[in-house]
PDB file of N, CA, C and O in Angstrom:
ATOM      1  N   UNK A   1       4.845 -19.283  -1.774  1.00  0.00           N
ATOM      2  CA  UNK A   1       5.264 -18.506  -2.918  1.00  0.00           C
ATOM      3  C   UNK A   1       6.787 -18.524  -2.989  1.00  0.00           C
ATOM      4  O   UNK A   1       7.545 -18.584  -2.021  1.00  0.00           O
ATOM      5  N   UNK A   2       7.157 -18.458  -4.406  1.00  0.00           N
ATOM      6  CA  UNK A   2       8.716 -18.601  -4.425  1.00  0.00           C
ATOM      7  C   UNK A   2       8.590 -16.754  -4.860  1.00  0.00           C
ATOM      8  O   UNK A   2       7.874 -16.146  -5.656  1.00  0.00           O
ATOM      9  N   UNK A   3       9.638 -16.332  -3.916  1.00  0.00           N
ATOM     10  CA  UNK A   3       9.497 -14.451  -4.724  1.00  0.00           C
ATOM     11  C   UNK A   3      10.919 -14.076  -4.583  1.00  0.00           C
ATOM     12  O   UNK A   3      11.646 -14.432  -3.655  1.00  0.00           O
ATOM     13  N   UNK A   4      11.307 -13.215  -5.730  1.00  0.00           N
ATOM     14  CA  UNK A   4      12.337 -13.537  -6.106  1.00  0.00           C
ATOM     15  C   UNK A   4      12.379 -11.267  -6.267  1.00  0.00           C
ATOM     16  O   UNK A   4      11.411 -10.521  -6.116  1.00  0.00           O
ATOM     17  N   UNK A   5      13.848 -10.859  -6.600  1.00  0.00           N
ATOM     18  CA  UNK A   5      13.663  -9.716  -6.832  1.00  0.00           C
ATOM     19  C   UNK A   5      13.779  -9.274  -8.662  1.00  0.00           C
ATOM     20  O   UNK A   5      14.591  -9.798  -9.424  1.00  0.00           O
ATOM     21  N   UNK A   6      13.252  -8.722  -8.871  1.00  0.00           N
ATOM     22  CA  UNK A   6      13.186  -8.604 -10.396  1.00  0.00           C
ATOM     23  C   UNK A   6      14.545  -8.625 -11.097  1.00  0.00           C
ATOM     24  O   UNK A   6      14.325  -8.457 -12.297  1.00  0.00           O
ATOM     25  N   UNK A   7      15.481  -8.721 -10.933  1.00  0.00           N
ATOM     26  CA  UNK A   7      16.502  -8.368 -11.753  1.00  0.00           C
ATOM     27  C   UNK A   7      17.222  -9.670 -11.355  1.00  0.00           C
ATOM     28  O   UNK A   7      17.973  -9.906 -12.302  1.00  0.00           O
ATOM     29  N   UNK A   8      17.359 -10.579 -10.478  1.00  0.00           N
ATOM     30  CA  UNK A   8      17.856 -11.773 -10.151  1.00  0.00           C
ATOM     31  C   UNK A   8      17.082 -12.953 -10.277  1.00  0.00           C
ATOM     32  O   UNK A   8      15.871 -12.816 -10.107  1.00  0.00           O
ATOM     33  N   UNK A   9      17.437 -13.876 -10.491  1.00  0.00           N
ATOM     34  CA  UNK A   9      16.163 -14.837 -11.619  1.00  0.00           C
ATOM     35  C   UNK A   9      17.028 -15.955 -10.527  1.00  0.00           C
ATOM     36  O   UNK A   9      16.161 -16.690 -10.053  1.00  0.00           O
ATOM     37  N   UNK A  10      18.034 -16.235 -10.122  1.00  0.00           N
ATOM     38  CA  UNK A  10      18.284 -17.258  -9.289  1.00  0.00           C
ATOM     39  C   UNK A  10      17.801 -17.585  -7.694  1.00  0.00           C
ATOM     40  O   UNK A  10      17.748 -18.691  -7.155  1.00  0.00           O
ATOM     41  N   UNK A  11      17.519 -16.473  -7.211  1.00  0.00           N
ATOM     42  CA  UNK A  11      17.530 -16.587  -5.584  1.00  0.00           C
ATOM     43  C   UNK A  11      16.237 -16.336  -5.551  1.00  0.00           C
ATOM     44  O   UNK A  11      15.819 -15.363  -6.179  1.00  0.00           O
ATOM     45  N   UNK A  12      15.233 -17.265  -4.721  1.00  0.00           N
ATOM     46  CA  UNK A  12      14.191 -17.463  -4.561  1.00  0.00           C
ATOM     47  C   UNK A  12      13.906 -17.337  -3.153  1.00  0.00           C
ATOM     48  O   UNK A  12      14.208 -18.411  -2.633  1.00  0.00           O
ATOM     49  N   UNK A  13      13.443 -16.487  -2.249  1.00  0.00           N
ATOM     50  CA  UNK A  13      12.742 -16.530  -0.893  1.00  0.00           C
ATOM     51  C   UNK A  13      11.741 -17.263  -0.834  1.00  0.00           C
ATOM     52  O   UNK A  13      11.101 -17.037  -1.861  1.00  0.00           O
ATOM     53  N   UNK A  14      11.043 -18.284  -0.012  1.00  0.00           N
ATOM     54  CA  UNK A  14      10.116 -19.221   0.276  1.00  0.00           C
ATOM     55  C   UNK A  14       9.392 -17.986   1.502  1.00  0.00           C
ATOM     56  O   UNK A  14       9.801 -17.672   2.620  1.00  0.00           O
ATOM     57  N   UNK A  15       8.265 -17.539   0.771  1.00  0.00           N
ATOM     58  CA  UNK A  15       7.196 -16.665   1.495  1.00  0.00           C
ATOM     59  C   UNK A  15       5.541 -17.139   1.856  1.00  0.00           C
ATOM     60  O   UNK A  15       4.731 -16.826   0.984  1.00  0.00           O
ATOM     61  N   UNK A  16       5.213 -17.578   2.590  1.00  0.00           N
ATOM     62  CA  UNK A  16       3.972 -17.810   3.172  1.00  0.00           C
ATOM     63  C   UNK A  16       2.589 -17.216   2.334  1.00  0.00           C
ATOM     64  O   UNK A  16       2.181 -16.189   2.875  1.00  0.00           O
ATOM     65  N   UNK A  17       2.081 -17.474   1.586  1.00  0.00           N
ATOM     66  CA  UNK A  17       0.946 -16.307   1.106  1.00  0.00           C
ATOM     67  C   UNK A  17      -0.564 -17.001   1.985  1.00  0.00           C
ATOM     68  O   UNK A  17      -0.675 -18.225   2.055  1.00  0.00           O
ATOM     69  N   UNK A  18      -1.491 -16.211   2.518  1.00  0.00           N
ATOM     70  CA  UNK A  18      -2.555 -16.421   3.007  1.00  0.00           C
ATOM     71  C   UNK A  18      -3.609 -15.611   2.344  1.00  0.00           C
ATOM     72  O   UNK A  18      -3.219 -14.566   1.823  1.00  0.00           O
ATOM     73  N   UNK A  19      -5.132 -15.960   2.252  1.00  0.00           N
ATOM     74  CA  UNK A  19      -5.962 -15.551   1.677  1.00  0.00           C
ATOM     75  C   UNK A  19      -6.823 -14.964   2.591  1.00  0.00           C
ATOM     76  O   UNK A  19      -6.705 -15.313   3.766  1.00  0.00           O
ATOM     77  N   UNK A  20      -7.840 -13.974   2.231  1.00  0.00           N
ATOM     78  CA  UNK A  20      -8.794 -13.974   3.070  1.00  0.00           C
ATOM     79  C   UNK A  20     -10.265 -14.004   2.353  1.00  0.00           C
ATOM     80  O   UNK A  20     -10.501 -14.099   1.148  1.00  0.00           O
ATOM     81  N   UNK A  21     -10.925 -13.926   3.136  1.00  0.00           N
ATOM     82  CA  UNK A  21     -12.652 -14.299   2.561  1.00  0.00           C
ATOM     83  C   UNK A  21     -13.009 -13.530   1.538  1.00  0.00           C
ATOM     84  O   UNK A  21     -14.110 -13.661   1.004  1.00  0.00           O
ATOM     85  N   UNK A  22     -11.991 -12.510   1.093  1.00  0.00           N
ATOM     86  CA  UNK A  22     -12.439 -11.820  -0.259  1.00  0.00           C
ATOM     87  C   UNK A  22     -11.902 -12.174  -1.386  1.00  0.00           C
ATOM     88  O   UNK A  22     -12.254 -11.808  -2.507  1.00  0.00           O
ATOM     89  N   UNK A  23     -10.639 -13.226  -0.976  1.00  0.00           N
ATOM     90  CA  UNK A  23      -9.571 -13.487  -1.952  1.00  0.00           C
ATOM     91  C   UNK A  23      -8.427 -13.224  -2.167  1.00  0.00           C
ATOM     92  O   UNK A  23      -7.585 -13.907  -2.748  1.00  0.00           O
ATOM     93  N   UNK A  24      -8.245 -11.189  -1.240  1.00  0.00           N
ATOM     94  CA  UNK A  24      -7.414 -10.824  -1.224  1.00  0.00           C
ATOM     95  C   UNK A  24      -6.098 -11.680  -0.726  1.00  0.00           C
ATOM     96  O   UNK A  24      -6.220 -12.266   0.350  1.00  0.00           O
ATOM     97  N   UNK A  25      -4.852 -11.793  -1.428  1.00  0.00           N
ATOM     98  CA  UNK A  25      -3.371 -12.089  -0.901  1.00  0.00           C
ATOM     99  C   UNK A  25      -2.914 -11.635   0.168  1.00  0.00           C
ATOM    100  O   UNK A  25      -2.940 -10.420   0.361  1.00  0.00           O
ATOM    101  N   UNK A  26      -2.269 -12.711   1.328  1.00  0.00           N
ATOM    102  CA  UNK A  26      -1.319 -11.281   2.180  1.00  0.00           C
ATOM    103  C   UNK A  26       0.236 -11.979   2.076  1.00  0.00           C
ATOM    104  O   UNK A  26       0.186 -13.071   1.511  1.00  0.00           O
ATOM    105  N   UNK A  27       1.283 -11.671   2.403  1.00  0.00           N
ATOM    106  CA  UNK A  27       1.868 -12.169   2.170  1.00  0.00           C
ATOM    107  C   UNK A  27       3.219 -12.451   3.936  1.00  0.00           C
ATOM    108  O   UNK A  27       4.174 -11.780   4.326  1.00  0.00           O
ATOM    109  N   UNK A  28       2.852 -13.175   4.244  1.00  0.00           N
ATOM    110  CA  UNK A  28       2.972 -14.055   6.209  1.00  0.00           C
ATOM    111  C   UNK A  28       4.017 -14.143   6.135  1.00  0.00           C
ATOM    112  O   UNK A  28       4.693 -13.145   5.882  1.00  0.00           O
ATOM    113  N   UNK A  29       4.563 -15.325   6.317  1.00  0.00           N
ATOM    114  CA  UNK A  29       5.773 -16.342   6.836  1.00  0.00           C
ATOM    115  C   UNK A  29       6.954 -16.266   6.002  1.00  0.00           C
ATOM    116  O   UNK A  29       7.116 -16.895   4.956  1.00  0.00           O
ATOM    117  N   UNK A  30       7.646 -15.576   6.451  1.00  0.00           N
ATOM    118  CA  UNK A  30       9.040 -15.707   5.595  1.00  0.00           C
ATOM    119  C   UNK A  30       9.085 -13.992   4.944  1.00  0.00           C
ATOM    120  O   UNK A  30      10.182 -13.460   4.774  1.00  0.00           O
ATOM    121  N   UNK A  31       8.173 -13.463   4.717  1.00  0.00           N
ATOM    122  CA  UNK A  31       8.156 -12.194   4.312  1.00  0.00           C
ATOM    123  C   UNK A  31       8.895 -10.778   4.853  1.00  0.00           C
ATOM    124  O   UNK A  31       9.423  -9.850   4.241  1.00  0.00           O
ATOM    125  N   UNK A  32       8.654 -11.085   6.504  1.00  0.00           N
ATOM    126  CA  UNK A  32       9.810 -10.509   7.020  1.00  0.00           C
ATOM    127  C   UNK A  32      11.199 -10.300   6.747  1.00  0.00           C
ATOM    128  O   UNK A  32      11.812  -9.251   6.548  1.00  0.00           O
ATOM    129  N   UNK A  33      11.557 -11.405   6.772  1.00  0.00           N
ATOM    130  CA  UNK A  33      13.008 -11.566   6.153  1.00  0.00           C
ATOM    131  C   UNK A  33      13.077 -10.878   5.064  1.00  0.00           C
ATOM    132  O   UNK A  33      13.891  -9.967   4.913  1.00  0.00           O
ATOM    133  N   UNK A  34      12.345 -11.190   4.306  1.00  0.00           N
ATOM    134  CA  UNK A  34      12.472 -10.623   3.188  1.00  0.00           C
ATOM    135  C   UNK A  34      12.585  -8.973   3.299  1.00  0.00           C
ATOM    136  O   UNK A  34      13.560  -8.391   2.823  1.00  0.00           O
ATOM    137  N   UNK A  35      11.998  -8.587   3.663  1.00  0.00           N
ATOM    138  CA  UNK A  35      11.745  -7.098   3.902  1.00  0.00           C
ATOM    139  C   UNK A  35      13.505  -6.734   4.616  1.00  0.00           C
ATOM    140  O   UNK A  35      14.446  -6.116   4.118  1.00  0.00           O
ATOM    141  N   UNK A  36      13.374  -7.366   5.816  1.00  0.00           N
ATOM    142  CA  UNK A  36      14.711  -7.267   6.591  1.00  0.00           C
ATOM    143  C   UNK A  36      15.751  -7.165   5.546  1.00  0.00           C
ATOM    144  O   UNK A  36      16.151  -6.062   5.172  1.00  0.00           O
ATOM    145  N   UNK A  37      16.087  -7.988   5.185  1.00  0.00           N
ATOM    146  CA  UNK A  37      17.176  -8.362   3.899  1.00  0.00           C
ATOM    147  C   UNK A  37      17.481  -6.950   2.981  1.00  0.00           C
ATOM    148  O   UNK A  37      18.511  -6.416   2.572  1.00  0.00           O
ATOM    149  N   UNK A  38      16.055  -6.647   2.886  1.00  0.00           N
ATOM    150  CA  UNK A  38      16.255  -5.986   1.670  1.00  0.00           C
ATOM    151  C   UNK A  38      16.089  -4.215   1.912  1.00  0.00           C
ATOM    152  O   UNK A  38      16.148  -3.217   1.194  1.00  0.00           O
ATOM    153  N   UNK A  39      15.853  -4.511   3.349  1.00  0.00           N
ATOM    154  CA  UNK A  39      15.701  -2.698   3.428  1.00  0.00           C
ATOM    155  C   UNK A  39      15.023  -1.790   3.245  1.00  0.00           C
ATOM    156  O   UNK A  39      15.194  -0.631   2.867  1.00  0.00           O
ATOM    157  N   UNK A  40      13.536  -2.883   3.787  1.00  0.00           N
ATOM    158  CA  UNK A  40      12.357  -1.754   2.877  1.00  0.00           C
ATOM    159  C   UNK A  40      11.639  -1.080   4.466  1.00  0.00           C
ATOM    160  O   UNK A  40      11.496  -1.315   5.666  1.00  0.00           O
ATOM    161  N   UNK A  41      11.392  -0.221   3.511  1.00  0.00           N
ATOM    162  CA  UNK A  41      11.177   1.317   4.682  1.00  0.00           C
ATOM    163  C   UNK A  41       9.627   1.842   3.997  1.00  0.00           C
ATOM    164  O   UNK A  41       9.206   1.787   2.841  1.00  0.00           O
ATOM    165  N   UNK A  42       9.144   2.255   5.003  1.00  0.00           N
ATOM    166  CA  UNK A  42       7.415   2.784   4.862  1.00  0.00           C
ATOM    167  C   UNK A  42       7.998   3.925   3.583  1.00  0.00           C
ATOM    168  O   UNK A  42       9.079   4.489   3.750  1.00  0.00           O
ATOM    169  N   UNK A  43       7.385   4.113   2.658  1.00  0.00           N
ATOM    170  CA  UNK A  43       7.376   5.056   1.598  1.00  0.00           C
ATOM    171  C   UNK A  43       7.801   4.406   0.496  1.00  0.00           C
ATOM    172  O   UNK A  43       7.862   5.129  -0.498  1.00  0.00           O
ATOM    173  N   UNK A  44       8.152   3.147   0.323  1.00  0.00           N
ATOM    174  CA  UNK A  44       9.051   2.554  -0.686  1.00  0.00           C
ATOM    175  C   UNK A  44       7.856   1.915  -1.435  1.00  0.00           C
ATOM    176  O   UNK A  44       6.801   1.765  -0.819  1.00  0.00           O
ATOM    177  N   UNK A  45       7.950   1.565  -2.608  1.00  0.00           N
ATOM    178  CA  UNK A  45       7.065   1.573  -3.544  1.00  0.00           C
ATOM    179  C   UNK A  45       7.086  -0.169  -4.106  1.00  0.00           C
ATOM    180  O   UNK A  45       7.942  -0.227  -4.989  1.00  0.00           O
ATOM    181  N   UNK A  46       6.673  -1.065  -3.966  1.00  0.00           N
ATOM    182  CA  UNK A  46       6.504  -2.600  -4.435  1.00  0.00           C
ATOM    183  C   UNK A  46       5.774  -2.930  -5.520  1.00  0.00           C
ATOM    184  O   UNK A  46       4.564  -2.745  -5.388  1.00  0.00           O
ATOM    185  N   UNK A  47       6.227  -3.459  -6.783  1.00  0.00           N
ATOM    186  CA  UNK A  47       5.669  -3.602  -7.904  1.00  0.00           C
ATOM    187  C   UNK A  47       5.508  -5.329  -7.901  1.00  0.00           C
ATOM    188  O   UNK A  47       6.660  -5.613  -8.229  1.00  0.00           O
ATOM    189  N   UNK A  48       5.024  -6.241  -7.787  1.00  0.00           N
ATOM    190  CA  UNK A  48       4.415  -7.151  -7.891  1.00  0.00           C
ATOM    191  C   UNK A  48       4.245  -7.944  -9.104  1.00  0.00           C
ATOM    192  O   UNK A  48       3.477  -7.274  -9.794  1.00  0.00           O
ATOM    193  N   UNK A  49       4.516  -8.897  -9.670  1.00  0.00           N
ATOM    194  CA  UNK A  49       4.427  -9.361 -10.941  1.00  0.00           C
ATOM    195  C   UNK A  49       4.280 -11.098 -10.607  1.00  0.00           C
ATOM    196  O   UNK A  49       5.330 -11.705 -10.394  1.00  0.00           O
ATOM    197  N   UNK A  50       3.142 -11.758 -10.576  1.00  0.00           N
ATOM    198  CA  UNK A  50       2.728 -12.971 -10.459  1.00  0.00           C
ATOM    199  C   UNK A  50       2.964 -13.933 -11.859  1.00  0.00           C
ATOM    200  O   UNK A  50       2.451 -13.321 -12.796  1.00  0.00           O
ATOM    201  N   UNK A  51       3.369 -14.812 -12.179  1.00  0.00           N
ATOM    202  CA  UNK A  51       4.067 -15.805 -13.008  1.00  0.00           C
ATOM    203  C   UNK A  51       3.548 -16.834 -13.089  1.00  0.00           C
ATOM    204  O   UNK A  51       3.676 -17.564 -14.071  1.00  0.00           O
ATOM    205  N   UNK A  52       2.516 -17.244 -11.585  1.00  0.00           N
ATOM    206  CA  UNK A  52       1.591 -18.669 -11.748  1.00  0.00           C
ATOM    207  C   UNK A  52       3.030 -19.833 -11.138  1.00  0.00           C
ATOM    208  O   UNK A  52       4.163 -19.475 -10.819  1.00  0.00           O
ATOM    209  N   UNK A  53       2.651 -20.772 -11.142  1.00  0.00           N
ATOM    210  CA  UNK A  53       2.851 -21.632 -10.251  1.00  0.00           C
ATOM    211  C   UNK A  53       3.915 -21.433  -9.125  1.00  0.00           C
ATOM    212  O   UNK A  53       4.967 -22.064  -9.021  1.00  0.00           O
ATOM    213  N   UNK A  54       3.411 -20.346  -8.217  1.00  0.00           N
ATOM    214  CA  UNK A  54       3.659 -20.138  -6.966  1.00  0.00           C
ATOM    215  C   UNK A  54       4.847 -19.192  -7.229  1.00  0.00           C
ATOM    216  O   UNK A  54       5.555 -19.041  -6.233  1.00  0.00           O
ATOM    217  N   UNK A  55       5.240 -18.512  -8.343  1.00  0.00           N
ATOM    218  CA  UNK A  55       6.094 -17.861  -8.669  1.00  0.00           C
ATOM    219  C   UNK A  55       6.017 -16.297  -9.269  1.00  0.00           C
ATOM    220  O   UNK A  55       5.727 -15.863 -10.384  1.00  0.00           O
ATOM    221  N   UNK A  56       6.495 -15.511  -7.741  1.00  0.00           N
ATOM    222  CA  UNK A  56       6.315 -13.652  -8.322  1.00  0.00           C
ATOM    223  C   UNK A  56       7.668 -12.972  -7.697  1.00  0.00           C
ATOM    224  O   UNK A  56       8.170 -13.336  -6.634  1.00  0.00           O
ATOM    225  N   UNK A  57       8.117 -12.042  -8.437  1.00  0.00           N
ATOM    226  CA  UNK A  57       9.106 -11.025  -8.510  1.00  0.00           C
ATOM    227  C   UNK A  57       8.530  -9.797  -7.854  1.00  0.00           C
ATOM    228  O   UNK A  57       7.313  -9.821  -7.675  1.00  0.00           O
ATOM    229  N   UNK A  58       9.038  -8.979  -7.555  1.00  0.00           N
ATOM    230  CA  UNK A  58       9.203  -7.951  -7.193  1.00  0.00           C
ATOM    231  C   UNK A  58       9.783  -6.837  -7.345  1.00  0.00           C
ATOM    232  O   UNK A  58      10.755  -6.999  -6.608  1.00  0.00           O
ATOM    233  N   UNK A  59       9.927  -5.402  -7.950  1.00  0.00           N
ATOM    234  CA  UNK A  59      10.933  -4.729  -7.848  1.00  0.00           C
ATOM    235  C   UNK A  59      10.299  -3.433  -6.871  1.00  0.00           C
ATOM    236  O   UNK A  59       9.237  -2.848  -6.662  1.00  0.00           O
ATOM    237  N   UNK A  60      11.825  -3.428  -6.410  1.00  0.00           N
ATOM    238  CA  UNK A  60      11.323  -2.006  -5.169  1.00  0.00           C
ATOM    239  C   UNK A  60      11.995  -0.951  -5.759  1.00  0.00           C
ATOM    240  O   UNK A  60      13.063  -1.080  -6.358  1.00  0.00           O
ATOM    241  N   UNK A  61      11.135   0.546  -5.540  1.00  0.00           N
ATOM    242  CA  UNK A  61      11.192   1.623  -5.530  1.00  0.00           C
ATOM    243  C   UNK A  61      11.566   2.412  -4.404  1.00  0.00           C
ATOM    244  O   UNK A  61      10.641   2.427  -3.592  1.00  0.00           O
ATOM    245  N   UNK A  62      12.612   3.113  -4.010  1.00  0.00           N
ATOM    246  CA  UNK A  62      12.984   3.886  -3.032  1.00  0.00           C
ATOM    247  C   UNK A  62      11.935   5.115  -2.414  1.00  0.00           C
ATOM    248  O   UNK A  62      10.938   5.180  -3.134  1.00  0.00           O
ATOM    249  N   UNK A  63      11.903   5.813  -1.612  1.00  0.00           N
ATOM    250  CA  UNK A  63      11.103   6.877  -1.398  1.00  0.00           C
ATOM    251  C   UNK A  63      11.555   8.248  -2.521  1.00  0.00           C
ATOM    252  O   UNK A  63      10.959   9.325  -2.538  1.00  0.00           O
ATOM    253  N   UNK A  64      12.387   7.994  -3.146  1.00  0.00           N
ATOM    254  CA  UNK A  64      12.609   8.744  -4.348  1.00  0.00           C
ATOM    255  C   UNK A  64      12.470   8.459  -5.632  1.00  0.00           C
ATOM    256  O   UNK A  64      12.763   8.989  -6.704  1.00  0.00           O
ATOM    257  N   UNK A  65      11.927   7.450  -5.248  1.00  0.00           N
ATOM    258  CA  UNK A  65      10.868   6.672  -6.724  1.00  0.00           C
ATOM    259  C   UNK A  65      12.051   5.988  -7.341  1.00  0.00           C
ATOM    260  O   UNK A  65      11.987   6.186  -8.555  1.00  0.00           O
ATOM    261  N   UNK A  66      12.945   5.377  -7.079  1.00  0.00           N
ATOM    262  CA  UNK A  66      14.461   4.830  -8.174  1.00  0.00           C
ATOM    263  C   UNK A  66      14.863   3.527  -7.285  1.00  0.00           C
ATOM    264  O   UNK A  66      14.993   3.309  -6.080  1.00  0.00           O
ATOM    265  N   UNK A  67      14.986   2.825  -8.393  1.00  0.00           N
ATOM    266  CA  UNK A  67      14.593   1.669  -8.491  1.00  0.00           C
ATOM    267  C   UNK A  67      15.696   1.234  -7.679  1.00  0.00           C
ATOM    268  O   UNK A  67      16.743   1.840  -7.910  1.00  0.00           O
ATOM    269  N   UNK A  68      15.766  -0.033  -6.409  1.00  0.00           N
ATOM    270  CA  UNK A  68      16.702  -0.443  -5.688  1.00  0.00           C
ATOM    271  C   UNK A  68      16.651  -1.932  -6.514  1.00  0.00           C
ATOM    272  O   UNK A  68      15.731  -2.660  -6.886  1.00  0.00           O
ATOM    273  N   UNK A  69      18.443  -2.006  -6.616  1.00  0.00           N
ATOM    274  CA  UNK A  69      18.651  -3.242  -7.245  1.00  0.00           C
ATOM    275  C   UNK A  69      19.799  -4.160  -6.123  1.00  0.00           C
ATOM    276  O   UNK A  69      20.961  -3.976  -5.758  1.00  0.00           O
ATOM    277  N   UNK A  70      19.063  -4.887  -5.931  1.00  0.00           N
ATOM    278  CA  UNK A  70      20.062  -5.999  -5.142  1.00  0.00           C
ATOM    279  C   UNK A  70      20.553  -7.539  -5.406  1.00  0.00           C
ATOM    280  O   UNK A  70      20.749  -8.449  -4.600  1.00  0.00           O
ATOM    281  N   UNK A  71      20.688  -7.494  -6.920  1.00  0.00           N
ATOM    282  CA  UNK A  71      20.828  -8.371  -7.839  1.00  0.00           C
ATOM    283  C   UNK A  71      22.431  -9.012  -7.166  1.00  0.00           C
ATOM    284  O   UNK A  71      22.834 -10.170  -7.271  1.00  0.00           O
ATOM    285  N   UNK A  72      22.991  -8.084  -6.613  1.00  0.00           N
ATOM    286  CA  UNK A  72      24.553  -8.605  -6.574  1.00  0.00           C
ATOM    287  C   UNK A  72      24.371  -9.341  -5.381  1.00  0.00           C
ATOM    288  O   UNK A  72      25.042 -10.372  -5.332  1.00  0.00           O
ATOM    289  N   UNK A  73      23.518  -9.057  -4.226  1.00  0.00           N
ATOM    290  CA  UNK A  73      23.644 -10.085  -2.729  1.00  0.00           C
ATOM    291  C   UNK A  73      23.710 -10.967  -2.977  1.00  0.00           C
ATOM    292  O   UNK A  73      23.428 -11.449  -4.074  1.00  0.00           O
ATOM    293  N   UNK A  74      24.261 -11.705  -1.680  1.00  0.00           N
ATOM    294  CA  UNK A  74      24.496 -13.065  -1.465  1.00  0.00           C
ATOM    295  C   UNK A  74      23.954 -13.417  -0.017  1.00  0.00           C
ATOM    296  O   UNK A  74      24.231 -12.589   0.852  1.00  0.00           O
ATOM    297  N   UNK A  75      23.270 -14.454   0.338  1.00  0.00           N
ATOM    298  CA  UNK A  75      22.813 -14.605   2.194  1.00  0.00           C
ATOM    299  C   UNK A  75      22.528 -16.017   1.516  1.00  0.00           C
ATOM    300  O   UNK A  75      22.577 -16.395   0.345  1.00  0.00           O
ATOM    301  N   UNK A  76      22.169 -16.733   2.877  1.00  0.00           N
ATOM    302  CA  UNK A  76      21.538 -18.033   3.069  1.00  0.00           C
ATOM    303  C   UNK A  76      20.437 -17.894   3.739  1.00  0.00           C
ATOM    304  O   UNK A  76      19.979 -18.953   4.166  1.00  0.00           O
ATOM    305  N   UNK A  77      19.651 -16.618   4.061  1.00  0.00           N
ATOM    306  CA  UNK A  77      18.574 -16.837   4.634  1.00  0.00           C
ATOM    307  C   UNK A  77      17.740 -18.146   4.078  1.00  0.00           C
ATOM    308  O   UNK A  77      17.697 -19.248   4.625  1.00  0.00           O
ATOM    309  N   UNK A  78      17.200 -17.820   3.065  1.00  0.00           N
ATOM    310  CA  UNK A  78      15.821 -18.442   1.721  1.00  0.00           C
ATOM    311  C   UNK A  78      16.152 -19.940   3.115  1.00  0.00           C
ATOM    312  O   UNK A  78      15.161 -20.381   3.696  1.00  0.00           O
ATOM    313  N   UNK A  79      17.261 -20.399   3.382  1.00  0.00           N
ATOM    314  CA  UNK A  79      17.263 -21.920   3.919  1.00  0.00           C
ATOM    315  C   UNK A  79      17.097 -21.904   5.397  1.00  0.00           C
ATOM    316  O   UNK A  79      16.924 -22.973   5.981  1.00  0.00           O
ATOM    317  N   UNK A  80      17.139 -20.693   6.101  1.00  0.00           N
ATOM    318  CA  UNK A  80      16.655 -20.847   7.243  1.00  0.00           C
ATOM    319  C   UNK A  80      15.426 -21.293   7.772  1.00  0.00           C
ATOM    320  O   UNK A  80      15.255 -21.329   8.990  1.00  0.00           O
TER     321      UNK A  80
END
């Protein structure tokens, strides 16, 4: 999966997605980082938006329900 954060349309994380026998998504390899990067903490709220060819956004919600924007970062993880 290329997943990207909703408000930044350039920077793409390369995330692992795996299935299981129901169909359900999980989302593996590379996802960490992602999380790491971005500062997400148990209570925080993930909105999900799938696009089709291997391409979904994300926007996160704080534990105060308001919306975290990290449109301005810069890293080189995505190439590690």
């Amino acid at each position: 999966m290329h997943l990207r954060e909703a408000s930044c349309g350039y920077y793409r994380w390369i995330v692992d997605a795996i299935y299981d026998a129901r169909g359900k998504m999980y989302l593996n390899i590379g996802w960490e980082k992602f999380a790491r990067h971005h500062n997400l903490e148990a209570g925080f709220i993930l909105l999900f938006s799938y696009f089709g060819n291997r391409d979904m956004s994300v926007k996160v919600f704080d534990e105060r329900r308001c919306r975290r924007d990290y449109h301005g970062d810069s890293t080189d993880e995505e190439d590690d």
